[in-house]
C-alpha positions in Angstrom: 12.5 -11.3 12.8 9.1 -11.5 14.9 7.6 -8.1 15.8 5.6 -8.1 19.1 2.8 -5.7 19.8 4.8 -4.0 22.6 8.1 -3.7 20.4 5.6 -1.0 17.9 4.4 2.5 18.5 0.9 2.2 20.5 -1.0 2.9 16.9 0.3 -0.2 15.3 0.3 -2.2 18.6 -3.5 -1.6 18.6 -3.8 -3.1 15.2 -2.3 -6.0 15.5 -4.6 -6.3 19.1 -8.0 -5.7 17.6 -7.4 -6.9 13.6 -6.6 -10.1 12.1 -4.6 -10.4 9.2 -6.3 -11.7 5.7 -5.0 -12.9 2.6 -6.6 -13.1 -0.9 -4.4 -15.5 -3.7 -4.8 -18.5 -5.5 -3.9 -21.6 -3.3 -0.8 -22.5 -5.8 1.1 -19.6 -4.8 0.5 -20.5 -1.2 4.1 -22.2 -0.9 6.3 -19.2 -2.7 4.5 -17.2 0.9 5.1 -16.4 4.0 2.2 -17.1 6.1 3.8 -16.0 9.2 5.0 -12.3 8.8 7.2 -11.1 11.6 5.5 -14.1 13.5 1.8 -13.0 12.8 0.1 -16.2 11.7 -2.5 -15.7 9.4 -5.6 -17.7 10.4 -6.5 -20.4 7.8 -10.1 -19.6 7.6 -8.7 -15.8 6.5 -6.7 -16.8 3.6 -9.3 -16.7 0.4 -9.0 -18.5 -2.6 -10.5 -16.1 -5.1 -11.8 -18.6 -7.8 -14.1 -20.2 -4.7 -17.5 -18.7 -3.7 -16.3 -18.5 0.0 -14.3 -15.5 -0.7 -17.0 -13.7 -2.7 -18.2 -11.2 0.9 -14.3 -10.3 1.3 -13.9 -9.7 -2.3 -17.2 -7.4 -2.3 -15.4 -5.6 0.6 -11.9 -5.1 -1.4 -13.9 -3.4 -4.2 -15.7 -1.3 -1.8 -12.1 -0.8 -0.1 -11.4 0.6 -3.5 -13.9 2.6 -4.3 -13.3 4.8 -1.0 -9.5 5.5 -2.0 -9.8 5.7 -5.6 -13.2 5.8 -7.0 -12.9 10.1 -7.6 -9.8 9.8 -9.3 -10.3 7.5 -12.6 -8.5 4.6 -11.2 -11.2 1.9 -10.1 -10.4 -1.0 -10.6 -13.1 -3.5 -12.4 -13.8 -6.6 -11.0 -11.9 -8.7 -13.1 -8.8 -6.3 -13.5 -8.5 -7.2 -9.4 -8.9 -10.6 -10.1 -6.6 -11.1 -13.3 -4.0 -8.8 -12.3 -3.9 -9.3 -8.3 -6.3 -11.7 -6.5 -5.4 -14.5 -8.5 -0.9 -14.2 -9.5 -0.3 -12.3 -7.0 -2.0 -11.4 -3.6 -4.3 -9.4 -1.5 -3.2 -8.9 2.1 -4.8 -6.6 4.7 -6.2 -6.3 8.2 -9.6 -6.6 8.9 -12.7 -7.0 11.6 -16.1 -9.5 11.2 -18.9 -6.8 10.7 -20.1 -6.9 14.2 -17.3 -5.4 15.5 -17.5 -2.4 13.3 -19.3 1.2 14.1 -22.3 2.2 12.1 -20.5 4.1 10.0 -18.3 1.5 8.1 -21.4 -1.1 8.6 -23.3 1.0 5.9 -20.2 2.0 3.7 -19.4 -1.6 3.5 -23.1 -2.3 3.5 -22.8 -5.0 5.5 -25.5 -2.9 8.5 -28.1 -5.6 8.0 -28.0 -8.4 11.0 -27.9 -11.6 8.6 -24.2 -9.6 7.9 -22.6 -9.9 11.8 -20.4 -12.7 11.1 -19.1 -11.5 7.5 -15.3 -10.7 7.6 -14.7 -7.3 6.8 -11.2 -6.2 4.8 -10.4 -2.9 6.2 -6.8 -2.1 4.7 -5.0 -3.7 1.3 -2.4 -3.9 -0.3 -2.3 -5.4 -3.9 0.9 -6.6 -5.2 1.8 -8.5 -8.5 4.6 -11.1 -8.9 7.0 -9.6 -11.8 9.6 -12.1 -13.9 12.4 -10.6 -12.5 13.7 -13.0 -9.6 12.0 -11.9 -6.1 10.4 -8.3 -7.9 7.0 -7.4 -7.2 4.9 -4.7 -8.1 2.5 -2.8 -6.0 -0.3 -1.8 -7.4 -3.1 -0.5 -5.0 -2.9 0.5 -1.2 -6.1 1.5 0.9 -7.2 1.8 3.6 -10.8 2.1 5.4 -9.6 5.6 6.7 -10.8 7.3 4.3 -14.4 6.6 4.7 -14.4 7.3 8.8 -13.1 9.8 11.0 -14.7 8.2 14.0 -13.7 5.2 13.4 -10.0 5.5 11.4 -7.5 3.4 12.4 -4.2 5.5 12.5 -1.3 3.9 10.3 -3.3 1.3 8.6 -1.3 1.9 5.4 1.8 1.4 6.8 1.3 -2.1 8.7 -0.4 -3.4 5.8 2.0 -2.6 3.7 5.1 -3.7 5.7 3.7 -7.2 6.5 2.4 -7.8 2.7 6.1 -7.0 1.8 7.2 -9.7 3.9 4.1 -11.9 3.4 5.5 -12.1 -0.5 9.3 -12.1 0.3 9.9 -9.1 -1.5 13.6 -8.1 -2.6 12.8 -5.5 -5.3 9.3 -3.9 -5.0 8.7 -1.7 -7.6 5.6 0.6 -8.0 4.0 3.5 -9.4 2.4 7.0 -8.3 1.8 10.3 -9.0 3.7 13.5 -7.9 0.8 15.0 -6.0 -0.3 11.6 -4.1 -0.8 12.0 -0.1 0.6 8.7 0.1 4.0 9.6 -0.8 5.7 9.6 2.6 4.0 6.5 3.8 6.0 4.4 0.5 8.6 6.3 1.0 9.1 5.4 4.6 9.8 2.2 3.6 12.9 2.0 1.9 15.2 4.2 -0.3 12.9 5.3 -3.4 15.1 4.9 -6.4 13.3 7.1 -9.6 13.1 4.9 -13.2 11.2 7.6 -14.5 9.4 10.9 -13.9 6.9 10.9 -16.5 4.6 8.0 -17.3 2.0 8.8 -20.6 1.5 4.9 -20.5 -0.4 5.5 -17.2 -4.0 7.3 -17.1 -2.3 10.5 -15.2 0.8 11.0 -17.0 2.9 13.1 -14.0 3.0 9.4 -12.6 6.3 8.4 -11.8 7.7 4.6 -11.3 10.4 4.0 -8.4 11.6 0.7 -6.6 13.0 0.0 -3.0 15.3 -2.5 -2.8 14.1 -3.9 0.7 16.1 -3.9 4.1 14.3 -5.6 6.5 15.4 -2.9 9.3 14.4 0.0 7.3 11.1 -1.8 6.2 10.1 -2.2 10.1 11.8 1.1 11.3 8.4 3.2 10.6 6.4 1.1 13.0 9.0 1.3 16.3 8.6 4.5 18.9 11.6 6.0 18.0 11.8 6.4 14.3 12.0 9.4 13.2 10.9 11.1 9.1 13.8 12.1 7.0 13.5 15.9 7.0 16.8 17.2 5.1 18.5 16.1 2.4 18.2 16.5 -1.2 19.9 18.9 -3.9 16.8 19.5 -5.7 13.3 19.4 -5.5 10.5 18.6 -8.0 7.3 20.4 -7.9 4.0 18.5 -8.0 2.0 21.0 -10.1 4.9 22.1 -12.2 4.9 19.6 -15.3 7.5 21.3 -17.0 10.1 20.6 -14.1 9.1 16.9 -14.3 9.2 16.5 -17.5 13.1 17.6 -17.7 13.8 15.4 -14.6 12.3 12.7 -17.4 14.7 13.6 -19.7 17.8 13.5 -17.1 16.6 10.0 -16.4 16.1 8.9 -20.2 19.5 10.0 -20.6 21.2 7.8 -18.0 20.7 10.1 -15.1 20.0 8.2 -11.6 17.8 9.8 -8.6 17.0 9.2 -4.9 13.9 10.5 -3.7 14.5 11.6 -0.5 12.0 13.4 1.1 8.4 15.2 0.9 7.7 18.8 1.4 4.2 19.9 2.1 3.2 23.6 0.8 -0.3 24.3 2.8 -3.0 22.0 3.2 -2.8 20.7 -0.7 -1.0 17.4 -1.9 -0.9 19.2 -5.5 1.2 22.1 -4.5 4.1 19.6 -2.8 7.6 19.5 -3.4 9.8 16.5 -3.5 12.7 16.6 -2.6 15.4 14.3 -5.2 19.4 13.3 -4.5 21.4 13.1 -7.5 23.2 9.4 -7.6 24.9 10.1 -10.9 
């Protein structure tokens, strides 16, 4: 399937018009990928190999990319945690600009404002992903975005194209992932696919009230979000989980443990906090 600019909604048309894909993996994995997502080539001289100094400016901006998403809450990722884990078995895709083409604002977050820094490529979005064992199964493991540093220069549903084209960049059948009840990211995942709970409490994981799901992915559902006419999910569920209720996860836990199967369906916000959400959850089994 090839997606054109004038078959998306005018936010990710503009995207795809002013950003050019990147990609960050080792060159051996280069066959397993799809270089040409939905038809979007991605320009040789944008695919980095991580262990060669070319790719050290891009890299500098992934960390920064980082920083702005997750640096306040405990989950930064040291350099060679990105490099073990992602950069190097798995990949790094995203859209980004060369530095010139970029406001002051995201010049000096990037710190690439200084003129000998015009031509430096500048990752704006990511999405991390790690190869699992299990035939065509990937975990994702970090998705950010540059909108989070600008308001006046935020480019509206960078999440969401980056992650639907990494999907396909990797020929993903199962992704699996992990994140916390309270995250602000929760619909953008979830828009992706039907979110299938493993569990609902994680103390393996820094913030315990994580919880780990997996999508089984449909090419027409992973696309849908990005078209003019699709619409959110806003019914459905029988119950709903509360992100700053612990005890109400930790019993869904326990269904799960004990062979119980769940659908999350659909996210309700309670006022302008992510911590005071409810999910909503369809019983499978």
């Amino acid at each position: 399937m090839d997606l054109r600019p004038e078959d998306l909604s005018e936010r990710y048309a503009a995207i795809l018009r002013s950003c050019s894909p990147f990609l960050v993996t080792y060159p051996g994995n280069l066959p397993a990928l799809d270089l040409q997502p939905f038809g979007l080539q991605i320009p040789r001289e944008h695919i980095y190999d991580p262990t060669r100094l070319h790719s050290r400016h891009v890299i500098d901006g992934l960390h920064h990319l980082d920083a702005f998403s997750f640096g306040g809450q405990e989950m930064l990722m040291p350099r060679w945690v990105l490099f073990d884990c992602g950069e190097f078995p798995g990949i790094v895709f995203g859209f980004g600009k060369p530095a010139h083409q970029l406001g002051s604002d995201l010049r000096k977050a990037y710190r690439v404002d200084l003129p000998e820094f015009d031509d430096v490529f500048v990752p704006l979005s990511m999405w991390v992903a790690i190869r699992c064992a299990e035939d065509g199964a990937w975990f994702g493991h970090n998705l950010s975005s540059c909108n989070y540093v600008t308001s006046t220069e935020a480019l509206h549903g960078m999440g969401t194209i980056t992650k639907v084209y990494a999907v396909q960049v990797a020929k993903i059948a199962k992704q699996y992932g992990a994140t916390q009840w309270s995250s602000n990211s929760l619909n953008l995942h979830l828009s992706l696919g039907d979110m299938l709970l493993l569990n609902a409490y994680t103390p393996a994981h820094t913030h315990p009230e994580t919880f780990t799901y997996r999508i089984d992915v449909d090419e027409k559902r992973l696309t849908a979000p990005l078209r003019p006419d699709w619409k959110r999910e806003q019914t459905g569920g029988d119950r709903f989980v509360s992100a700053d209720d612990p005890a109400s996860i930790r019993a869904l836990h326990d269904e799960i443990e004990a062979g119980g199967k769940f659908r999350l369906v659909r996210v309700e916000r309670r006022g302008e906090e992510t911590g005071s959400q409810r999910l909503w959850i369809e019983t499978r089994s």
